[in-house]
ROMI-171394 format. One record per residue (C-alpha): x, y, z. Coordinates in steps of 0.02 Angstrom, whole numbers, padded with zeros to 5 digits, always signed. Layout:
// residues N
XYZ...
This chain:
// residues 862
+05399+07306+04060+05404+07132+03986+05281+06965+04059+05370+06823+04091+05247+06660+04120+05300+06542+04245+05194+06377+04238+05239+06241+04384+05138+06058+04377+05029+06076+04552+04958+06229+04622+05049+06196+04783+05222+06184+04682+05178+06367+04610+05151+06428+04739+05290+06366+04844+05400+06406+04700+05333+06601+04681+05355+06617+04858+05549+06585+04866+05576+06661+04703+05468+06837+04759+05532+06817+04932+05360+06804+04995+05329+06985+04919+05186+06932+04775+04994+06963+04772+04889+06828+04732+04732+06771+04642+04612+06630+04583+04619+06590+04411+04465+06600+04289+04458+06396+04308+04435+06397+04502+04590+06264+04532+04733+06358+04486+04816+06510+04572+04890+06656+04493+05048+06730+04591+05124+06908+04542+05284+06972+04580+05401+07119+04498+05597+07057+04453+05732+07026+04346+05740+06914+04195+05870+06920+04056+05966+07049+04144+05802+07165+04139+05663+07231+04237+05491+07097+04211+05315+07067+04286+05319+06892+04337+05163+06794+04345+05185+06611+04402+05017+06497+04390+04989+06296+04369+04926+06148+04279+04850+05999+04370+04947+05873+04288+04933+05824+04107+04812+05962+03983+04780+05832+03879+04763+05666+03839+04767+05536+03710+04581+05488+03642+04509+05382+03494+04378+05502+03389+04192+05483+03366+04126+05320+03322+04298+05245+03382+04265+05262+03544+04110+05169+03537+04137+04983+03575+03980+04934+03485+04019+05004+03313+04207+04972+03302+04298+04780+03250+04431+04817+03383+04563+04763+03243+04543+04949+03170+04604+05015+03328+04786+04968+03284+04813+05060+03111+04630+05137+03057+04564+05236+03197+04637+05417+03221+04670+05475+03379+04674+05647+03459+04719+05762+03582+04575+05812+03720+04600+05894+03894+04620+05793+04007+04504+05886+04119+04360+05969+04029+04285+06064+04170+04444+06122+04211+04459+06245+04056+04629+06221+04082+04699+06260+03891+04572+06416+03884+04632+06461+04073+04814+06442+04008+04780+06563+03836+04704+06695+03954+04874+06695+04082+04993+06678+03946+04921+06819+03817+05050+06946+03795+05168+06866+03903+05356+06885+03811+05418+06725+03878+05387+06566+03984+05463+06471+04100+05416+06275+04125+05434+06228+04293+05335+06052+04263+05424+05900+04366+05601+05860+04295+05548+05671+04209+05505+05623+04051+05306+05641+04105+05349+05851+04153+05423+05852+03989+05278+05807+03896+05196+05921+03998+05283+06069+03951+05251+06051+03777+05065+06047+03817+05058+06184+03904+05179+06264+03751+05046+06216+03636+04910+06315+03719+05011+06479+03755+05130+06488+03612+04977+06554+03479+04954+06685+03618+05142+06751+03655+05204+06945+03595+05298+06873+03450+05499+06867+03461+05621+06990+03403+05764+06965+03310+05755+06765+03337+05762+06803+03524+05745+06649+03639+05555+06653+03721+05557+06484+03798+05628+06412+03942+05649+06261+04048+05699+06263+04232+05770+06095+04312+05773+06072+04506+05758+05948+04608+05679+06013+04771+05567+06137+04839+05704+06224+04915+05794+06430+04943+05940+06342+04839+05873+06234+04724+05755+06347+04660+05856+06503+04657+06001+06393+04568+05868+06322+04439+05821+06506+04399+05992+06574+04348+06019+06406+04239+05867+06387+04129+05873+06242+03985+05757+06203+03842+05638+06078+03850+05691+05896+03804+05560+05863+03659+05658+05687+03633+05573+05644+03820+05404+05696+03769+05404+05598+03613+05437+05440+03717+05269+05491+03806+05165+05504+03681+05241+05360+03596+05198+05238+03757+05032+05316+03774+05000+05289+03589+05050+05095+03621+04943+05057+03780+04802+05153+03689+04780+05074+03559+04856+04875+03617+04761+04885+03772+04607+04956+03702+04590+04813+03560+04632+04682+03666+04508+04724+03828+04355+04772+03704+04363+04594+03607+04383+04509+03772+04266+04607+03902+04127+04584+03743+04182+04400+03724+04178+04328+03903+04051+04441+03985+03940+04406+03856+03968+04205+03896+03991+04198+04098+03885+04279+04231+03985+04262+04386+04175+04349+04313+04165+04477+04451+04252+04605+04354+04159+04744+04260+04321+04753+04134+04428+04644+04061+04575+04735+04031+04742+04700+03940+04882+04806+03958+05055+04792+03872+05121+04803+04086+04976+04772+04176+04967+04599+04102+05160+04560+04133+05147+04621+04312+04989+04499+04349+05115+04352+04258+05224+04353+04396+05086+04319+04527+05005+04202+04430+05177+04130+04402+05201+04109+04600+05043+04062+04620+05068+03893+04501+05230+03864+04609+05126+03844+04766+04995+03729+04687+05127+03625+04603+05235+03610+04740+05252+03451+04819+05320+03436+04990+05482+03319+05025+05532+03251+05207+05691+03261+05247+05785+03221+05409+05937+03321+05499+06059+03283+05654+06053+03417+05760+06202+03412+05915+06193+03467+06099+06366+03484+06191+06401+03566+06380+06514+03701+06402+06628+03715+06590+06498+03849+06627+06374+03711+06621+06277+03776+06473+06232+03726+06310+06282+03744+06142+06160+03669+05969+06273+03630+05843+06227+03631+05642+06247+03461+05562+06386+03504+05411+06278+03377+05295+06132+03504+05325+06010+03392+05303+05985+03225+05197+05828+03145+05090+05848+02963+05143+05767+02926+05320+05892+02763+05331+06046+02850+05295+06004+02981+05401+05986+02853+05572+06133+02774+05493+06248+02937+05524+06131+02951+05699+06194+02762+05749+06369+02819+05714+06378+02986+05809+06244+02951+05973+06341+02845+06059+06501+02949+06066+06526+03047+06242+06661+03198+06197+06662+03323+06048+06824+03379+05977+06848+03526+05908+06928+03523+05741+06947+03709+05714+06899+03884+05765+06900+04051+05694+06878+04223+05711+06840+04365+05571+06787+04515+05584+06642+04561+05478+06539+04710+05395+06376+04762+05359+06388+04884+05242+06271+05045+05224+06134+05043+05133+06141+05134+04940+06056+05294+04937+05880+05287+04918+05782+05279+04747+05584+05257+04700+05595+05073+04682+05663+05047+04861+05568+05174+04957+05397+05097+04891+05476+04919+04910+05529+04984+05111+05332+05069+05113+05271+04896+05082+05342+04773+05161+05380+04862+05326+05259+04998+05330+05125+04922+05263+05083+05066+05112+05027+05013+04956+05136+05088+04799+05014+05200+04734+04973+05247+04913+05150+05276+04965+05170+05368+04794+05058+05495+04845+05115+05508+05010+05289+05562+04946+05230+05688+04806+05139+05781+04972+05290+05798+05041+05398+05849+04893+05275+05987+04853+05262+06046+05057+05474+06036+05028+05500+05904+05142+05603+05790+05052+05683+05810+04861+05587+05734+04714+05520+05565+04735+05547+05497+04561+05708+05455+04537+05808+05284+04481+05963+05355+04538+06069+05284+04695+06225+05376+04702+06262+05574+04759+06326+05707+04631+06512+05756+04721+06442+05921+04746+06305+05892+04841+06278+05971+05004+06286+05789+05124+06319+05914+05271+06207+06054+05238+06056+05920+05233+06124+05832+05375+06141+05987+05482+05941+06011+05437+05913+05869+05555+06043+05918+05715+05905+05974+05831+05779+05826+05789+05717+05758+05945+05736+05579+05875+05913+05575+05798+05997+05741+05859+06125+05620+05950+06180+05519+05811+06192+05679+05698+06291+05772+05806+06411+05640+05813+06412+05628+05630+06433+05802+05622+06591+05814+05738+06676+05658+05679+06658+05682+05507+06542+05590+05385+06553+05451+05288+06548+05466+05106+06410+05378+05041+06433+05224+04937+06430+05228+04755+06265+05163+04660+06198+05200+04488+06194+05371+04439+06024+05361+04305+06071+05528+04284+05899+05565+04318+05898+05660+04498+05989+05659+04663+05934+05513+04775+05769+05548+04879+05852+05654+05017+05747+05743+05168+05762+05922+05118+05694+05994+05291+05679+05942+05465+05495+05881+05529+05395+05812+05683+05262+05663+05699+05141+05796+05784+05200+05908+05621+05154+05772+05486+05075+05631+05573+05007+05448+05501+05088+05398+05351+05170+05560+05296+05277+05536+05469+05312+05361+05455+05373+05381+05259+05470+05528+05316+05567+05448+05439+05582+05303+05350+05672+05419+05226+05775+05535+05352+05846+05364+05424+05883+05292+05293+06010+05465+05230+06064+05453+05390+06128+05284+05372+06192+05324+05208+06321+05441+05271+06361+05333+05425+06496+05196+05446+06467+05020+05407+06416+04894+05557+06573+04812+05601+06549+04626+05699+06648+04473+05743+06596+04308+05687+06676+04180+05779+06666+03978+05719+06702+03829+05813+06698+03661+05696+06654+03519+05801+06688+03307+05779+06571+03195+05852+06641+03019+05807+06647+03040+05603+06507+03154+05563+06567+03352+05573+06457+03503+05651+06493+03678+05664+06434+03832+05788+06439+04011+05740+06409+04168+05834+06416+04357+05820+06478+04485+05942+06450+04660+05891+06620+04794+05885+06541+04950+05797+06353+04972+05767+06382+05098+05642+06212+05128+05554+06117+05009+05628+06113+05153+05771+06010+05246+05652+05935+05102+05575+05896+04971+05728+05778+04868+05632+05950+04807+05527+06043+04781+05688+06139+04614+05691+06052+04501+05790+06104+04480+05964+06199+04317+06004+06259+04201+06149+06463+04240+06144+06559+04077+06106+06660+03976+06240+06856+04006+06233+06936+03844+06148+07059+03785+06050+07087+03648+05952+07082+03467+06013+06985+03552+06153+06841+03414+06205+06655+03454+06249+06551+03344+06342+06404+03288+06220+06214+03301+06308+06131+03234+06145+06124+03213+05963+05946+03168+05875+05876+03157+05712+05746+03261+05650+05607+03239+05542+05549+03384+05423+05479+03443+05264+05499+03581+05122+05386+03729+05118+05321+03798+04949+05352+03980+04925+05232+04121+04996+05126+04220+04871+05216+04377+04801+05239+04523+04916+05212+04709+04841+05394+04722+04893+05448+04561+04775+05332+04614+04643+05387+04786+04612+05584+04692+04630+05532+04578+04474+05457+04721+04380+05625+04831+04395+05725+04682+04365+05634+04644+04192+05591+04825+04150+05402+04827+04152+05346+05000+04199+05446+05160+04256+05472+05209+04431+05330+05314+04433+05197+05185+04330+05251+05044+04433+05085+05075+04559+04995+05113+04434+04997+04959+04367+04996+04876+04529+04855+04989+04577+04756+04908+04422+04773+04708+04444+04696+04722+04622+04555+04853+04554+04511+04743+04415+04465+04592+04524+04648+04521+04451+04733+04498+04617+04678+04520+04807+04792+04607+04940+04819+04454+05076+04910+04475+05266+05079+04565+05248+05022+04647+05077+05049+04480+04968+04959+04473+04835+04844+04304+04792+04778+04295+04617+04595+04271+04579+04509+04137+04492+04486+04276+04341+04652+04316+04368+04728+04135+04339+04625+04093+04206+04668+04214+04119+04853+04213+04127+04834+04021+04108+04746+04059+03927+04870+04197+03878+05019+04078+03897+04903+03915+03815+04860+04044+03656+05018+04150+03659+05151+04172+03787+05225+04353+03746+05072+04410+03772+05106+04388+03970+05283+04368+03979+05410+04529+04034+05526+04505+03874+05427+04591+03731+05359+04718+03844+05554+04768+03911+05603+04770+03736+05489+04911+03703+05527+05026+03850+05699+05005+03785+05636+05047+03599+05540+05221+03688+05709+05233+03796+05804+05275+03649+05676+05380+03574+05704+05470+03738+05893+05491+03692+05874+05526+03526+05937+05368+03450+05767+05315+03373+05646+05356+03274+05462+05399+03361+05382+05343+03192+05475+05172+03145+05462+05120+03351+05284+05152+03341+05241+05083+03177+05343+04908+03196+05273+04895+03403+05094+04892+03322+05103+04794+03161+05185+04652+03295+05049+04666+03401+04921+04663+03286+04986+04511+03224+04965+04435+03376+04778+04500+03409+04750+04434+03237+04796+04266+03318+04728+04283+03469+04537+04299+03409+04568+04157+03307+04633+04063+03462+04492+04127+03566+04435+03949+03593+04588+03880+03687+04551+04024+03830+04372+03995+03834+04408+03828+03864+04504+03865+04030+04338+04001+04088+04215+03849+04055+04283+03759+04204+04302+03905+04319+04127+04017+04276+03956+03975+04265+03849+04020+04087+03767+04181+04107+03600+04071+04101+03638+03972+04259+03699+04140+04342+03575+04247+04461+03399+04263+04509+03232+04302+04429+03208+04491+04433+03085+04566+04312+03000+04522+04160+03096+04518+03958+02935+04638+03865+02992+04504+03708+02955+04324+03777+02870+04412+03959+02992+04256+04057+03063+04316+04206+03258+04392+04163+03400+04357+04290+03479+04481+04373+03671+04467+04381+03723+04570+04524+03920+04512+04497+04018+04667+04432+03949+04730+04282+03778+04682+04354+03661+04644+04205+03499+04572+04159+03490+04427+04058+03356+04327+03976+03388+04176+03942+03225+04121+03819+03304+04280+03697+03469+04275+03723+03482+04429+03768+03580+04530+03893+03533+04694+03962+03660+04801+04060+03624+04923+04210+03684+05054+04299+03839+05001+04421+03885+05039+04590+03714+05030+04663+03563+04911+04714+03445+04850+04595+03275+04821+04641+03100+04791+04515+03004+04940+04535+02826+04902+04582+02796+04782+04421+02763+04921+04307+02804+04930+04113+02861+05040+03987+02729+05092+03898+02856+05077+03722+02918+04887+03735+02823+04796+03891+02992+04781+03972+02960+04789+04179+03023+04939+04239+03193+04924+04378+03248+05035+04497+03407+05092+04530+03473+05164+04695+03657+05236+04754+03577+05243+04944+03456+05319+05055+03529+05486+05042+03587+05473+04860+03497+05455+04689+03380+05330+04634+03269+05328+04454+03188+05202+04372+03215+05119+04203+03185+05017+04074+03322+04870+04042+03263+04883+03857+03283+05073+03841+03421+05090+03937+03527+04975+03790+03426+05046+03670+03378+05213+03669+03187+05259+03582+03216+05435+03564+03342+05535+03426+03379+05651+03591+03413+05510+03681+03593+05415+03737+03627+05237+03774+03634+05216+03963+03475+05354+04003+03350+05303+04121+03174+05369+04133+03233+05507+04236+03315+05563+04056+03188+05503+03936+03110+05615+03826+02930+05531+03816+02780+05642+03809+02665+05542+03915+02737+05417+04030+02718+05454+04196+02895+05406+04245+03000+05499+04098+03074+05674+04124+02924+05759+04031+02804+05709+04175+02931+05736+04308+03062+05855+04266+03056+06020+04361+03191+06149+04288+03382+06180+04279+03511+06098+04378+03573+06244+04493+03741+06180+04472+03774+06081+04292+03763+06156+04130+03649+06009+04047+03569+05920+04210+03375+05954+04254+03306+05923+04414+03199+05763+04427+03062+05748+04575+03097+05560+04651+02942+05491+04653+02977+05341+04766+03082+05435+04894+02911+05498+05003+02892+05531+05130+03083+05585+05142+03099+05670+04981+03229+05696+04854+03249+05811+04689+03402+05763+04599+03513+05794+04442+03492+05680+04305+03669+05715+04263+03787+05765+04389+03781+05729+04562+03666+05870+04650+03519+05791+04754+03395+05918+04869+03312+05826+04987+03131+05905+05046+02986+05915+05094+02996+05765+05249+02856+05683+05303+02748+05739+05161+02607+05646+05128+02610+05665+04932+02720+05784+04815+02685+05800+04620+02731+05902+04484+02600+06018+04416+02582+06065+04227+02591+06238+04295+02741+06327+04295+02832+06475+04391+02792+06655+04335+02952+06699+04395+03078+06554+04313+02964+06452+04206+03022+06299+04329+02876+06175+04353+02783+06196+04514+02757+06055+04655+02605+06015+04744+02635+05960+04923+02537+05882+05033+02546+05868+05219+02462+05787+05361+02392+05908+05459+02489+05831+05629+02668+05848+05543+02632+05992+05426+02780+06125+05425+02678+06235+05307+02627+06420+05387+02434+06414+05498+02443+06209+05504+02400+06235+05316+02414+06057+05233+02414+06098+05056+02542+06198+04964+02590+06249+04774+02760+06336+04736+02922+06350+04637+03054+06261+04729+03157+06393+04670+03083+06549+04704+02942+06516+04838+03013+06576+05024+02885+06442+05099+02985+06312+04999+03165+06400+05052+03144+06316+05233+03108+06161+05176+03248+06129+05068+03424+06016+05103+03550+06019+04957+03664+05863+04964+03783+05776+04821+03743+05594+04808+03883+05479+04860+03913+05377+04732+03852+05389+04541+03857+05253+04387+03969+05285+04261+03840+05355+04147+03812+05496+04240+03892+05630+04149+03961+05804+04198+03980+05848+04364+04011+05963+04503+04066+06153+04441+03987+06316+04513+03924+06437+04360+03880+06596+04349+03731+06581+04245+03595+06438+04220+03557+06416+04029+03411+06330+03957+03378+06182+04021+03257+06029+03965+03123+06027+04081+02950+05953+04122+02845+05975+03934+02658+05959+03914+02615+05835+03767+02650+05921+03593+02731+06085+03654+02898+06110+03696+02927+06219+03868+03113+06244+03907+03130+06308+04096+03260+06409+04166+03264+06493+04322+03315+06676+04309+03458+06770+04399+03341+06782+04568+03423+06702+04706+03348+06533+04744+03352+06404+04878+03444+06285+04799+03567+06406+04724+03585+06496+04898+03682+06372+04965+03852+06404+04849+03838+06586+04900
């Protein structure tokens, strides 16, 4: 029989997906990467008998990368980046194997079937994943058709069954759209945040940001709150002054009445029009009306509105709420969340989802009635022709979801509800009032159908005191009429809600990047998230919007950006070319780096005023090995050392503390020696700020600290104090911590693994000796005698930390909490431990590696 490969986006979609498709009869397996799950199932395909095996991706294989030397900031003029510098395709996810794990599935498969999400992202996908299994298919008979594309838009029985028997081909027009907008923000963004990160953070100490990034939407997207945020400052308050009219009803109440001037700017013509009307005893009543009213449904619900609902009312952040609703599209609670359409395919099944939700103990009633009366047909939007609108797909509780999944999901099963309710019908009555020349009016609202407000109470029409029966030339007794002195507000700062309504309105970012992009402005120190989710620029922020506009205001305004996601819209369609769109968006924006370098000076102007000079920034830390003057240590984000005698800056490791490290030097340069900690249980090394920048050693990388230098001698480098093969990482070696005592810690100098030991020791070294067993370096412990753990009160004890089952007890294997961005590889079970660089005597090299034997450190996977 023939192998057809299925390949969904998640591992939760495949399986889902396998599950209806097998009808739950399929076996089941890990894949050779660990994250991804192989499901097989026996079928029909093609009108023939097939093994089916459906697996995964985790999102995008690959992505979009400068090569070698372009990627270093150092040895690059950013200008190059537009034209010069090649680019290429790497996985996304190196430790996930995922092209190799995709070769092994697909090889001799006979055909494939992309199940990736149906947007112009799971498009690109597909022809990712087609590049790594194609090279590995049984090759096609007679021309025959190998490659298939299935196009649903739920996780349900009927969706997926119906996506199954009408397979497409993928849209390659989509994916070239992808690649051409990651091509853009690669390169655009990438040139314009290296020259300016390297320009101001080599000039001001206190920026608070540890990038400053550019991006052809991010920067838009911070325009408009920097835009809102120069309304409020400019805004200058006016006083104004209103009448406002009390008159007595027969049932000896009262009725306000709204002046028909509104309100006026001159105080004296205002007591003017008071002087005229105060006096007079009796209203008349000119007119009155009645009119009965609707509030119509709301449209169908689409990405935009759902995150702007999530924010403003339920208090979710985009990206947040984002995720929220991807959990429960995969779980097949509610159809696929990306969409930018509003209006309902005529044969979609209104009743069949409605009927899901008949025996929900929150809106059963109102369903039911639905149900038996008939429903309403909901109103027409825009059809993006995209997917249905998001639609709850399967009845749920709060103790079944809970926190935010709940709220989003009911937010969404109310609001289909609604959609397929009737309208809220009221009658708005209006009674227009005379008092002596000067005309007033009163209004109210009685409610005749509630319609979906039932559904949807927070859109109820507010309740209102019914209207006295009159007529007109009727007369009302007058209690009062007074003049009132007020002022204009300035506008609040941008909600999320407002923001992501400007960004859809001028076309920066796609429903699905739009919290991305959000997401970045507040993690870049840009913006900060205030009371009701309004965001307040920054003084970074400000500034720099404030310079982009002063050098060159396309840079930050929506237009040229919406012009290009219109350009990479029709590449989607077909109706441009990938090539000419690409080539003419770059040669325009080089242009304008081109200018903006030159410019530099007008935006540097604008940072002088807010930021201090790195040398009036921080406090004396350690000594420069070059002038031996104290350096200041600049603990604003990226923290830093910087001398000011030199000139020089020096950076360190983020996300930690800082702290000098008991005055020592390097024995290469003189520099004082820092430390740098992630916590009390997490890694800590020291280094030298000199070394660090740059490295001594041809084995050596920029950003090592002594826990990774190669010298033969110094006491602190990994020679002196390595001790053998990271039981975990394929490069890391394990370091002894020499200022953890007496709680102490062996960690990873590359990925994350720390084993904390040996407690209340007195003293622990490394000894030049090294295990029979695994060639690891031994440790001499010392104890005192009261708190010694060691067998017969001994205090005193040599072993392999590895291998020794007096050292097994005494062992605790943690991952540190946080790591710098230099830290390299990470977490990823192996099977073997290869050679590793560990502790070497002076002049010989000694590679350690502990051998297949179980150890105490490597117990703790088992």
């Amino acid at each position: 029989m023939k192998t057809v490969l299925m390949v969904a986006e998640k591992p939760s979609l495949a399986q889902s997906i396998a599950k209806i498709l097998s009808r739950g009869n399929m076996s089941s397996h890990k894949g050779l990467n660990g994250a991804c799950s192989v499901h097989k199932y026996t079928g029909t395909f093609a009108g023939q008998p097939v093994h089916f095996k459906m697996t995964s991706v985790c999102g995008h294989v690959m992505t979009l990368d400068f090569l070698g030397k372009y990627n270093k900031w150092d040895k690059v003029d950013p200008a190059e980046l537009f034209s010069q510098a090649p680019t290429e395709k790497k996985e996304a996810n190196p430790k996930l194997n995922m092209v190799k794990f995709l070769q092994v599935e697909g090889r001799g498969c006979d055909y494939v079937v992309l199940w990736l999400d149906c947007d112009k992202e799971g498009e690109n996908i597909c022809f990712e994943v087609l590049d790594a299994v194609l090279p590995v298919l049984n090759n096609a008979h007679n021309g025959e058709k190998t490659v298939f594309r299935a196009r649903f838009s739920s996780i349900t029985d009927t969706d997926i069954c119906n996506a199954m028997t009408r397979l497409t081909e993928p849209d390659h027009n989509e994916a070239l759209s992808v690649d051409a907008r990651q091509e853009l923000d690669l390169r655009i963004g990438c040139a314009f945040t290296r020259f300016q990160t390297k320009y101001f953070q080599g000039k001001y100490g206190d920026l608070d940001s540890s990038l400053i990034s550019f991006g052809p939407c991010q920067t838009p997207t911070l325009g408009f709150c920097v835009e809102r945020h120069d309304k409020i400052q400019s805004f200058k308050p006016e006083t104004y002054w209103v009448l406002q009219a009390k008159v007595h009803t027969d049932k000896e109440e009262s009725l306000l009445l709204d002046w028909d001037r509104v309100r006026v700017f001159d105080r004296e013509i205002a007591q003017m029009f008071l002087n005229m009307t105060k006096l007079e005893k009796e209203a008349w009543v000119e007119a009155t009306s009645k009119k009965e009213k609707a509030k119509q449904r709301p449209l169908a619900l689409n990405t935009v509105e759902m995150l702007r609902v999530a924010s403003s009312a339920l208090g979710m952040g985009p990206q947040h709420a984002m995720q929220v609703a991807e959990r429960l599209y995969t779980q097949g609670y509610i159809s696929y969340p990306r969409t930018e359409t509003t209006h309902y395919p005529e044969n979609f099944d209104l009743k069949g989802s409605l009927r899901q939700q008949a025996n929900h103990p929150y809106w059963a009633d109102s369903v039911k009635q639905l149900l038996a009366e008939g429903i309403n047909r909901p109103r027409k939007g825009h059809d993006a022709g995209d997917h249905p609108p998001i639609t709850p797909m399967k009845s749920a509780t709060e103790a079944e979801l809970g926190g935010d999944a709940w709220r989003l999901y009911e937010y969404i099963t109310r609001h289909f509800i609604a959609t397929v309710s009737h309208d809220c019908k009221y009658l708005q009555s209006t009674i227009s009032f005379r008092i002596g020349p000067e005309h007033f009016t009163c209004m109210g609202k009685t409610v005749i159908s509630p319609g979906f407000t039932e559904i949807m109470p927070w859109q109820s029409v507010p309740l209102e005191e019914s209207l006295p029966t009159c007529q007109k030339g009727d007369t009302f007794t007058v209690g009062e009429v007074k003049m009132l002195e007020k002022q204009t507000s300035p506008p609040d700062y941008l909600t999320e809600a407002e923001l992501i309504t400007l960004m859809e309105k001028h076309g920066i970012g796609t429903d699905a990047s739009i919290p991305v992009h959000i997401n970045n402005i507040c993690q870049r120190n840009y913006v900060t998230v205030e009371n009701g989710r309004r965001l307040k620029p920054t003084n970074l922020g400000i500034v720099l919007v404030h310079g982009y506009h002063k050098i060159d205001a396309e840079l930050v305004l929506p237009t040229i950006r919406s012009a290009v996601e219109k350009q990479l819209n029709l590449i989607a369609q077909g109706k441009a070319n990938y090539h000419q769109v690409l080539g003419h968006t770059l040669d325009i924006f080089k242009r304008k780096f081109h200018y903006f370098v030159d410019s530099i000076a007008g935006m540097d102007e604008l940072m002088e005023v807010s930021f201090s000079p790195l040398a009036a920034t921080g406090k004396p830390l350690s000594r420069c090995g070059k002038c031996h003057r104290f350096m200041k240590y600049i603990q604003a984000k990226p923290s830093r050392l910087h001398c000011s005698h030199c000139d020089e800056t020096y950076t360190l490791p983020q996300n930690g503390t800082i702290k000098l490290y008991k005055e020592l030097r390097c024995p290469l340069d003189d520099f004082e020696l820092v430390l740098w900690s992630s916590g009390s249980r997490g890694k800590s090394y020291p280094l030298c700020p000199y070394c660090y920048n740059h490295p001594p050693f041809r084995d050596m990388k920029k950003g090592m600290g002594c826990n990774e230098c190669t010298h033969p001698t110094c006491q602190h480098s990994l020679s002196m104090l390595g001790i053998g093969q990271c039981v975990e990482c394929e490069n890391g070696v394990l370091v002894l911590d020499p200022t953890s005592g007496p709680k102490w810690k062996v960690a990873c100098n590359t990925c994350s693994v720390v084993a904390h030991c040996f407690d209340n020791a007195h003293r622990v070294r490394v000894s030049a000796d090294t295990c029979n067993t695994c060639e690891a370096a031994l440790l001499d412990v010392d104890f005192n005698k009261a708190k010694s753990p060691l067998p017969g009160n001994e205090t005193q004890h040599t072993g392999c930390i590895f291998c020794d089952t007096v050292f097994q007890e005494l062992v605790e294997l943690k991952h540190a909490a946080s790591c710098h961005p230099m830290h390299r590889g990470g977490p990823g079970r192996r099977q073997g431990r290869g050679r590793a660089r560990g502790r070497r005597p002076p002049g010989k090299p000694n590679p350690r590696r502990p051998k297949d034997k179980m150890s105490a450190l490597a117990a703790y996977f088992v």
